[in-house]
Backbone as JSON Lines, residues from 0, in Angstrom:
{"i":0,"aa":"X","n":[52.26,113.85,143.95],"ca":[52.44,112.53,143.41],"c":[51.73,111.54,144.32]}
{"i":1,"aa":"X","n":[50.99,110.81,143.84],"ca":[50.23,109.56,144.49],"c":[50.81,108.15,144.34]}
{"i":2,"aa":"X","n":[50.52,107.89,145.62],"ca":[51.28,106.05,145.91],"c":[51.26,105.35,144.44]}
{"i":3,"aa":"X","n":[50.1,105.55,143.62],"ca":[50.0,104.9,142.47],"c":[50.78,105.15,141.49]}
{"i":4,"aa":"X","n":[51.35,106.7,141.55],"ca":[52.12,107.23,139.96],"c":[53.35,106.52,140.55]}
{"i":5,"aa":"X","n":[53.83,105.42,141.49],"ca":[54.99,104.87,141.56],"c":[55.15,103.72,140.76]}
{"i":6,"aa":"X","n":[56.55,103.26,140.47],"ca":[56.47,102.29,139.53],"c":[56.79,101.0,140.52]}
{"i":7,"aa":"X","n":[55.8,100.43,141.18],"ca":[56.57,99.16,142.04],"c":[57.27,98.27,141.36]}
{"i":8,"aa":"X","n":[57.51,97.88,140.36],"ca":[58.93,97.19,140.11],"c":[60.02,97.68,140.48]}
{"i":9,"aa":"X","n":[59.73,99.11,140.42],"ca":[61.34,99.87,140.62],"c":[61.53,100.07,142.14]}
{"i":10,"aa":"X","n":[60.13,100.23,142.55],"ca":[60.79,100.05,144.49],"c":[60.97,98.63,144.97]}
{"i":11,"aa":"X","n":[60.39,97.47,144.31],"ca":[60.73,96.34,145.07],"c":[62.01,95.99,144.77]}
{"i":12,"aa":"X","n":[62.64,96.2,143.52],"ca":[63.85,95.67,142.98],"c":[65.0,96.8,143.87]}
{"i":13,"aa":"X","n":[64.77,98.06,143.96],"ca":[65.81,99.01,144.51],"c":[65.37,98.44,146.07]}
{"i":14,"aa":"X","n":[64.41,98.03,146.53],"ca":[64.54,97.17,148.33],"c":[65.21,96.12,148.54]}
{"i":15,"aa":"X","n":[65.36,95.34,147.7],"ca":[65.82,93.89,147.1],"c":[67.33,94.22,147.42]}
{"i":16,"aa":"X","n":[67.25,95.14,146.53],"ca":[69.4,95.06,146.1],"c":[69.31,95.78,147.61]}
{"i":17,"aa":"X","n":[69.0,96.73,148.55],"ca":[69.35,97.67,149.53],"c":[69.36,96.3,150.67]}
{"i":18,"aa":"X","n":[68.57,95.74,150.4],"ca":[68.33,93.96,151.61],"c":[69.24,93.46,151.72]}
{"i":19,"aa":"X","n":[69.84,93.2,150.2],"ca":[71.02,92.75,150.33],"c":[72.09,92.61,151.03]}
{"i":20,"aa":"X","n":[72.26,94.09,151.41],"ca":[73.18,94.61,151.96],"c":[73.04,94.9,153.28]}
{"i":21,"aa":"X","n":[71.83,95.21,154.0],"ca":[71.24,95.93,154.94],"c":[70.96,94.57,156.01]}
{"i":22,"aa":"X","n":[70.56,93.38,155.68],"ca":[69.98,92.36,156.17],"c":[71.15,91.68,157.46]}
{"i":23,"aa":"X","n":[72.86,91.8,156.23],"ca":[73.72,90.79,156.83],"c":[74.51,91.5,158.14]}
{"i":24,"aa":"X","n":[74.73,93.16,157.67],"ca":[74.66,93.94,158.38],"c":[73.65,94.08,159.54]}
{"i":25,"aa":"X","n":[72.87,94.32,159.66],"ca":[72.06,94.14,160.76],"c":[72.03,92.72,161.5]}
{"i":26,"aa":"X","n":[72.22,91.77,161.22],"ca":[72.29,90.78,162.24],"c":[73.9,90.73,162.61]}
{"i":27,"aa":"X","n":[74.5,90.76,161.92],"ca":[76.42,91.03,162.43],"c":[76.19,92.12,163.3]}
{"i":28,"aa":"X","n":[75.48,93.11,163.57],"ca":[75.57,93.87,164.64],"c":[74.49,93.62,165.69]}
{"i":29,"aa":"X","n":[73.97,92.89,165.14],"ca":[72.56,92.83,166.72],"c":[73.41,91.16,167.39]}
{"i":30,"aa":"X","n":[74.66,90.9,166.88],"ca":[75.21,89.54,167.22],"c":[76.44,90.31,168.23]}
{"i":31,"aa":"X","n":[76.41,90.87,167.5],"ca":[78.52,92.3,168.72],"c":[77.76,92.5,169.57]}
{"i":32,"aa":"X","n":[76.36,93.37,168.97],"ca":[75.87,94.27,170.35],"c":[75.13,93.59,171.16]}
{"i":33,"aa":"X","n":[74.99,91.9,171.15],"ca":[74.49,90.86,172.46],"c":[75.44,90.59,173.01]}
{"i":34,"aa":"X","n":[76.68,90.61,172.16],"ca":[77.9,89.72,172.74],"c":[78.4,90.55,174.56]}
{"i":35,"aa":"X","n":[78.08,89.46,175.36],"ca":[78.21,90.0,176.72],"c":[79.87,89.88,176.98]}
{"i":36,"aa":"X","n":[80.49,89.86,176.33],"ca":[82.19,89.97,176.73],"c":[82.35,91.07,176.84]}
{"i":37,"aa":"X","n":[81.71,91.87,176.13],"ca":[82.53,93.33,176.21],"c":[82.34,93.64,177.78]}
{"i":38,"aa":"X","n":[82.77,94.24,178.46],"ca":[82.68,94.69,179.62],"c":[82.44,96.47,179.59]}
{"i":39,"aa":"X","n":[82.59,97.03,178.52],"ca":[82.36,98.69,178.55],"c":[81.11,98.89,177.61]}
{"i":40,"aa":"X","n":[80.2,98.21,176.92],"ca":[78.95,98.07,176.28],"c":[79.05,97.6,175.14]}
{"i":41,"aa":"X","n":[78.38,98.67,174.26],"ca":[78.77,98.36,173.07],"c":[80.25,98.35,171.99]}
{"i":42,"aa":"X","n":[80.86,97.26,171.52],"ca":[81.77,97.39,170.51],"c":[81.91,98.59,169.66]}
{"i":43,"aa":"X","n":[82.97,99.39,169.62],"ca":[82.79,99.93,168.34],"c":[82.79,99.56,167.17]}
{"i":44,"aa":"X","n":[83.24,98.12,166.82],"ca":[82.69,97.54,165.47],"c":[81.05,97.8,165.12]}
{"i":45,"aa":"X","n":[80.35,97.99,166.1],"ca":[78.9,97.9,165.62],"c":[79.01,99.3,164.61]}
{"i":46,"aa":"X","n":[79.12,100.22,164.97],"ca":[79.18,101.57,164.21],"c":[79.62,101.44,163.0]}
{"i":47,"aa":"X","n":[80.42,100.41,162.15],"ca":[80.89,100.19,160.66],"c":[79.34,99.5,160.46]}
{"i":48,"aa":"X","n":[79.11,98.66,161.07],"ca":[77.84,98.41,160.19],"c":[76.59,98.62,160.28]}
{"i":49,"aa":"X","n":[76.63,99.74,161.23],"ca":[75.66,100.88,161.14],"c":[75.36,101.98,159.8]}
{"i":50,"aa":"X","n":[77.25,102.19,159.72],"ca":[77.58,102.85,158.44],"c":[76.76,101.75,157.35]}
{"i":51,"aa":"X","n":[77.23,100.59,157.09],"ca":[76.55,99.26,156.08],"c":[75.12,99.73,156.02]}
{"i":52,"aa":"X","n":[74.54,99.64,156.82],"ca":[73.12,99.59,157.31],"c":[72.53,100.96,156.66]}
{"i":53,"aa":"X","n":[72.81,102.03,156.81],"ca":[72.87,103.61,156.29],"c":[72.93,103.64,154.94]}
{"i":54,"aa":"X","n":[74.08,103.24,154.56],"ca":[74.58,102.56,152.86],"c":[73.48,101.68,152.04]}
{"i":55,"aa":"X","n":[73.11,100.55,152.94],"ca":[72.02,100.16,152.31],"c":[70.94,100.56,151.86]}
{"i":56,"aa":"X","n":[70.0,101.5,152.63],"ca":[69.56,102.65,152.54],"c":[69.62,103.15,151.75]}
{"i":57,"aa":"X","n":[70.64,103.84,150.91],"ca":[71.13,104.8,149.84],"c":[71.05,104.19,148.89]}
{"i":58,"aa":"X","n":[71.43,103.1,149.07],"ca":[71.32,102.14,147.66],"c":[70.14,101.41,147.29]}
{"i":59,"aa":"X","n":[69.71,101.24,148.0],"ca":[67.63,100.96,147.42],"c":[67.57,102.28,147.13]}
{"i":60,"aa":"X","n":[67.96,103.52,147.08],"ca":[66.94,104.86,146.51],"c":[67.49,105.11,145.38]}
{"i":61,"aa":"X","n":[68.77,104.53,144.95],"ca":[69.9,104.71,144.12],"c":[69.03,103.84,143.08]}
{"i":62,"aa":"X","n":[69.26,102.83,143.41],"ca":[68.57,101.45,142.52],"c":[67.12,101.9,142.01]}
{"i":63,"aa":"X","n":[66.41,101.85,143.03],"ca":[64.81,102.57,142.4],"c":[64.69,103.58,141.25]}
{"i":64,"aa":"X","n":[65.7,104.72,141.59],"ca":[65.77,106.09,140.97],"c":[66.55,106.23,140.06]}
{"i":65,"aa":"X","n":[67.13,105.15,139.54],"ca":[67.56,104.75,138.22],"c":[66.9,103.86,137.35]}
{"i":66,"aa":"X","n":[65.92,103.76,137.5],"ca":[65.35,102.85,136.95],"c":[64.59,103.77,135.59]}
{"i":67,"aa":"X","n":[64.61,103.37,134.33],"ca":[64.14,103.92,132.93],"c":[62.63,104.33,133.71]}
{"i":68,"aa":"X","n":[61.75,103.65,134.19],"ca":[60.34,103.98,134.82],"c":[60.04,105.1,135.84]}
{"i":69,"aa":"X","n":[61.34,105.14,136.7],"ca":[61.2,106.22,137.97],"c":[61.91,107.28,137.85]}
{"i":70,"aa":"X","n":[62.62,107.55,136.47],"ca":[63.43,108.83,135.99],"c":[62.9,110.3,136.0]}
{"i":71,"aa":"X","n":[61.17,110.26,136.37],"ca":[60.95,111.27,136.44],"c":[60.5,111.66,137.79]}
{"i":72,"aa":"X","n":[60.81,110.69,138.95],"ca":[60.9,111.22,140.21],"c":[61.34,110.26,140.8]}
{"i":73,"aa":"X","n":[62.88,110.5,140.99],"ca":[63.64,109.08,141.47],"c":[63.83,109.86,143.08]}
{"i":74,"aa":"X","n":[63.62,110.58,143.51],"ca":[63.63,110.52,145.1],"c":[62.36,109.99,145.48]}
{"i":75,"aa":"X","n":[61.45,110.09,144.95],"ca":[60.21,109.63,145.55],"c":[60.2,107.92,145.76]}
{"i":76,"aa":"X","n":[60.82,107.34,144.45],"ca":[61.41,106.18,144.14],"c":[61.8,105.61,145.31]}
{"i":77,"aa":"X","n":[63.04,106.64,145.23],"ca":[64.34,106.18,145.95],"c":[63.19,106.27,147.61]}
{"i":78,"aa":"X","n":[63.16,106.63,148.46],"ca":[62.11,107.19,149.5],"c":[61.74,105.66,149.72]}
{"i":79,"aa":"X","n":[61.04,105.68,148.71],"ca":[59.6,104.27,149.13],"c":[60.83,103.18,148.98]}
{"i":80,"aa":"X","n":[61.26,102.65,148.17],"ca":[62.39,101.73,147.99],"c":[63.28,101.39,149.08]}
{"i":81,"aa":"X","n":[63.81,102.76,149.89],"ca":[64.13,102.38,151.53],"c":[63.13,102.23,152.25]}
{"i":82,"aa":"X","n":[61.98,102.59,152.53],"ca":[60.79,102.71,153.19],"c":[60.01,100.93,153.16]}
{"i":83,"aa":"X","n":[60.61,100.48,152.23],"ca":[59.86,99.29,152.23],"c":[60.91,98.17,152.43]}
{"i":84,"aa":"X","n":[62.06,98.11,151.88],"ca":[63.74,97.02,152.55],"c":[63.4,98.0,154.28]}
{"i":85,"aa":"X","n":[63.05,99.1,155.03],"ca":[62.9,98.54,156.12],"c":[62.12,98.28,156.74]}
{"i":86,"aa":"X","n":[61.02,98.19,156.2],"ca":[59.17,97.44,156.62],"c":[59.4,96.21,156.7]}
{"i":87,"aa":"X","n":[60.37,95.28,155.79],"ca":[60.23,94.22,155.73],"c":[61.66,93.81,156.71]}
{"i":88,"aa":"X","n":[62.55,94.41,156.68],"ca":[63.61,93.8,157.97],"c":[63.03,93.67,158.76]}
{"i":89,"aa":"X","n":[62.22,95.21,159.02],"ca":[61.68,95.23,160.59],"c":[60.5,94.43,160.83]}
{"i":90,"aa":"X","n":[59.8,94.0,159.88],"ca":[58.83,92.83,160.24],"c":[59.44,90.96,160.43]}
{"i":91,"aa":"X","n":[60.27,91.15,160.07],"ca":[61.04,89.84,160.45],"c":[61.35,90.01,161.61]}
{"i":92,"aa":"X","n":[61.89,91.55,162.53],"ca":[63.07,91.88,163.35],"c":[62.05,91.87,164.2]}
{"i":93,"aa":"X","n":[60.41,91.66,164.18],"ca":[59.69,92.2,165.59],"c":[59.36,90.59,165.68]}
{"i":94,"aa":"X","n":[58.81,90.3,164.89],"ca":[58.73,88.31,164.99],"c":[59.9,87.62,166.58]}
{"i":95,"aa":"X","n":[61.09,88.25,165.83],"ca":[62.19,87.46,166.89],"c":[62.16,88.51,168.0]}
{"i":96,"aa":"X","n":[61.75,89.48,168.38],"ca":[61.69,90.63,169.16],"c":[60.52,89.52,170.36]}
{"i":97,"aa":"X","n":[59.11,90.14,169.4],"ca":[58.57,89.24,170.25],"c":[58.45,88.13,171.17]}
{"i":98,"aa":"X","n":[59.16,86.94,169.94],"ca":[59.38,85.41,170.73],"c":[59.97,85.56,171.56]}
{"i":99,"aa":"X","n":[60.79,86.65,171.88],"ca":[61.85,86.28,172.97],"c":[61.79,87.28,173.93]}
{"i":100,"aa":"X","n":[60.2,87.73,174.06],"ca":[59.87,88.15,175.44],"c":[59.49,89.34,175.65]}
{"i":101,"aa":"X","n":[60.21,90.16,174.71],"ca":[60.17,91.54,174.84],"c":[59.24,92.08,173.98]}
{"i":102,"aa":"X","n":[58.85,93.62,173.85],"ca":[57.78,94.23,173.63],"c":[58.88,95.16,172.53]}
{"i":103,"aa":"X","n":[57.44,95.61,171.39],"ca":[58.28,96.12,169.98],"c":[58.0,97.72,170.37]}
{"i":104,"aa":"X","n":[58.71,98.63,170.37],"ca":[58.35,100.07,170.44],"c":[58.28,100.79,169.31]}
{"i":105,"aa":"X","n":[56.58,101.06,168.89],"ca":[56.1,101.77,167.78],"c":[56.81,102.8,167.76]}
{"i":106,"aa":"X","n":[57.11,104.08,168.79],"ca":[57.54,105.33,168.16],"c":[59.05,104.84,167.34]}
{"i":107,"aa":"X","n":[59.8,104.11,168.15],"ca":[61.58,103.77,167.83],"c":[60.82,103.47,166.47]}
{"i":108,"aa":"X","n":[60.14,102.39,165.66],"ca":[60.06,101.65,164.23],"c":[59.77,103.27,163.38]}
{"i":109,"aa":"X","n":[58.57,104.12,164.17],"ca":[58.15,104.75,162.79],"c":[59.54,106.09,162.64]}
{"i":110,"aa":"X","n":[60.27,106.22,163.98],"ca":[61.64,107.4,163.82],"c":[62.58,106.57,162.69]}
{"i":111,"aa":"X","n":[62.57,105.3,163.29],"ca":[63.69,104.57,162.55],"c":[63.16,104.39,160.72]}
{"i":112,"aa":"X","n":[61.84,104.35,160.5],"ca":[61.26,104.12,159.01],"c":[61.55,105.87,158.01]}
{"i":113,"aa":"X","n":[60.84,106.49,159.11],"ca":[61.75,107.67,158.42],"c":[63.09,107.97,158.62]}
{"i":114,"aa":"X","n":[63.55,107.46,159.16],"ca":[65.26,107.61,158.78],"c":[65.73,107.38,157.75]}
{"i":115,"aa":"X","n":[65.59,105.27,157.22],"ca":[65.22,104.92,156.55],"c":[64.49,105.77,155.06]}
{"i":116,"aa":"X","n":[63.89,106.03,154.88],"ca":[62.6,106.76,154.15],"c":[63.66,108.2,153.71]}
{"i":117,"aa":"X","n":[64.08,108.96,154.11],"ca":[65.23,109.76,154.07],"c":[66.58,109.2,153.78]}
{"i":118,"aa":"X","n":[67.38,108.6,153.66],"ca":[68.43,107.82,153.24],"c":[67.86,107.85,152.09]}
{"i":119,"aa":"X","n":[66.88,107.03,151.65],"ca":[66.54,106.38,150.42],"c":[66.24,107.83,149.41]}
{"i":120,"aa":"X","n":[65.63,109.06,150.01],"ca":[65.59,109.95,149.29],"c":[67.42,110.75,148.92]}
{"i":121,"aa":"X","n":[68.01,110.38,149.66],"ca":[69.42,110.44,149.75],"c":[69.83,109.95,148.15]}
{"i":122,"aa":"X","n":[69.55,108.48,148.41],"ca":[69.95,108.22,146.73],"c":[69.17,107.95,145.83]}
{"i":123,"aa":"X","n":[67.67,108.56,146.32],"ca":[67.06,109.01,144.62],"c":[67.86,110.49,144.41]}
{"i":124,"aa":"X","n":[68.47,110.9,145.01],"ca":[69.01,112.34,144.55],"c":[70.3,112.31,144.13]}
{"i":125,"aa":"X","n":[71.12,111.21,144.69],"ca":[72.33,110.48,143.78],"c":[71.9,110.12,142.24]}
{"i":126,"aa":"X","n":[70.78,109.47,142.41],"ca":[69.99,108.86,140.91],"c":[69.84,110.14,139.92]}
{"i":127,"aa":"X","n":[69.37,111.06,140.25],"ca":[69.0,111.95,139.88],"c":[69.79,112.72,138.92]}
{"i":128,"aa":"X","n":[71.14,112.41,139.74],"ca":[72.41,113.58,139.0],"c":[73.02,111.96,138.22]}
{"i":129,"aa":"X","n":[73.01,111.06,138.21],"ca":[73.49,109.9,137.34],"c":[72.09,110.62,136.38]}
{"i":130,"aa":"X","n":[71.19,110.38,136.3],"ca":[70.19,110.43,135.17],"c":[70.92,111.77,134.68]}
{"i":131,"aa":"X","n":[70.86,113.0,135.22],"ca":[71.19,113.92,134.55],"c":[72.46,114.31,133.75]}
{"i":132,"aa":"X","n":[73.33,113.14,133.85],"ca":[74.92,113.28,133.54],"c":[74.22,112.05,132.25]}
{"i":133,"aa":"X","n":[73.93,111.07,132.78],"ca":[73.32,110.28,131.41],"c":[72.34,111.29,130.26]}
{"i":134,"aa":"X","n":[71.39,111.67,130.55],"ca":[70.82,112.33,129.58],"c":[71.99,113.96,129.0]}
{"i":135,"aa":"X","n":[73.32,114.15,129.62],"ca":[74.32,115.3,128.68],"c":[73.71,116.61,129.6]}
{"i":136,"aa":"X","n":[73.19,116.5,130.91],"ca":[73.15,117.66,131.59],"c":[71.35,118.19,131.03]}
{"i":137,"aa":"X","n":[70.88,117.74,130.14],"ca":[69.28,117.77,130.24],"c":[68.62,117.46,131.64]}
{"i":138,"aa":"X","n":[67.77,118.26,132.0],"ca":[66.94,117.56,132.66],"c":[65.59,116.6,132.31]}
């Protein structure tokens, strides 16, 4: 399958709804995990919205891979749909990275994009079995 047989409506809209979710989460935890009170490091509150953050993920591949257009390969969907809600966090997230002194580490973005990129194939394969329970167990 080629970048082109994708339907980009269905990955920008399944990044969109996964942003949603993924965006408010990620700054509620990059806000705990600055917070210098703690005295033992990190909060374990950060880890629930890590879980958020993960979730979001699933749900851009979910969203993509349901879509009437990407029904006939909603992981691939689902894949690019996370792959791109975190191209675009993380291009906001290196902006403020930068300004404030510090240096962005390519290997951490491209481990973290396929993580990302995997989640999202996570719920084109959720999508997958919704399509298949919608179409009466046809594939």
């Amino acid at each position: 399958m080629a970048l082109s047989d994708l339907d980009g409506a269905a990955v920008v809209r399944g990044a969109a709804v996964g942003a949603l979710l993924i965006v408010p989460a990620a700054v509620v935890s990059q806000v705990l995990a600055d917070d210098s009170s703690t005295e033992d490091g990190t909060p374990p509150i950060v880890f629930v919205f890590f879980a958020l953050i993960i979730a979001g993920f699933v749900l851009a591949g979910w969203v993509a891979g349901t879509r009437p257009t990407s029904e006939r390969t909603p992981v691939q969907h689902g894949a690019a749909a996370a792959a791109l809600a975190f191209l675009a966090v993380q291009a906001v997230g290196a902006v403020f990275v930068v300004a404030s002194g510090e240096s962005v580490a390519p290997l951490s973005i491209i481990a973290n994009l396929l993580f990302a990129a995997s989640c999202g194939a996570v719920g084109g394969l959720l999508a997958a079995r919704t399509i298949t329970r919608r179409l009466g167990g046809r594939p």
